[in-house]
N, C-alpha and C positions, 0 to 999 in steps of 0.2 A: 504494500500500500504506500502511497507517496501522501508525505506532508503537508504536503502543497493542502491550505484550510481556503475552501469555497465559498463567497459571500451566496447568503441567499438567495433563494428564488423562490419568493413568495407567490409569483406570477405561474410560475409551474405549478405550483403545489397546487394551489387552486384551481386549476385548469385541471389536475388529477383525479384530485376531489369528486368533482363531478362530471367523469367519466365515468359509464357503467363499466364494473365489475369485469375482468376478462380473466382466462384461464391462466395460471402462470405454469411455462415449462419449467422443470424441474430434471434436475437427473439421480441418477439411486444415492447419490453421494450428499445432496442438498435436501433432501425431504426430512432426513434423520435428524439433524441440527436447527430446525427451521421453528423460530420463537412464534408461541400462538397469538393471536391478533389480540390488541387492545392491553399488551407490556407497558405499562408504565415505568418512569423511572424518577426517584424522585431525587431533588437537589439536596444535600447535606446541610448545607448552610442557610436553606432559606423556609424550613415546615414550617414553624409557626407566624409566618404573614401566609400560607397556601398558596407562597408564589413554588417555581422551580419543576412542577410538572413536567415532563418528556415524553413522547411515545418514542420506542425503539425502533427505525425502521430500515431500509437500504437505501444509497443513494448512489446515482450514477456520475463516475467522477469526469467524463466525455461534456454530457447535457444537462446532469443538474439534477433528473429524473427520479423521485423518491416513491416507494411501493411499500407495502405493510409486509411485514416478515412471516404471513400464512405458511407461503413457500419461497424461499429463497430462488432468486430465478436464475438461469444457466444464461441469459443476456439481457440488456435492458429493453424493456417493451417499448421505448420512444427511438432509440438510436443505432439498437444492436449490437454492441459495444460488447464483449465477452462479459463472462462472469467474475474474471480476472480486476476490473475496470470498476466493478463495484463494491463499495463497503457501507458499515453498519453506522448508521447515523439515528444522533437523536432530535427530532424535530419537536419546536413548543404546541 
């Protein structure tokens, strides 16, 4: 994974958002590890204001492209980008 930290893309996200639901490819090696929908993560330093909320999700480091971690996908659904090309992010 490279360093390199991606300013957001709230304009994706939402455009994600509400697209209906598609199948994600998987392969035998990606199903096993793949976090079920609606992981929260919470901030250490901020519970008692109930700020710091997170959901765990992927993110495509090509396009920007972020998916829920039902099933971890074999490429990105927006770009195609191998599975190499994406990691685990947590979006507010």
């Amino acid at each position: 994974m490279s360093s390199q930290s991606l300013p957001p893309r709230t304009d994706r996200r939402l455009r994600a958002s509400a697209r209906p639901s598609r199948t994600t490819l998987t392969s035998d090696h990606t199903s096993a590890g793949a976090i079920p929908r609606g992981v929260s993560l919470r901030h250490e330093r901020l519970p008692q204001q109930g700020f710091g909320e997170a959901f765990l999700v992927w993110r495509c480091l090509d396009c920007g492209a972020t998916g829920d971690l039902e099933a971890f996908p074999t490429a990105c659904a927006d770009c195609g980008s191998p599975r190499e090309h994406l990691y685990y992010y947590t979006e507010d």
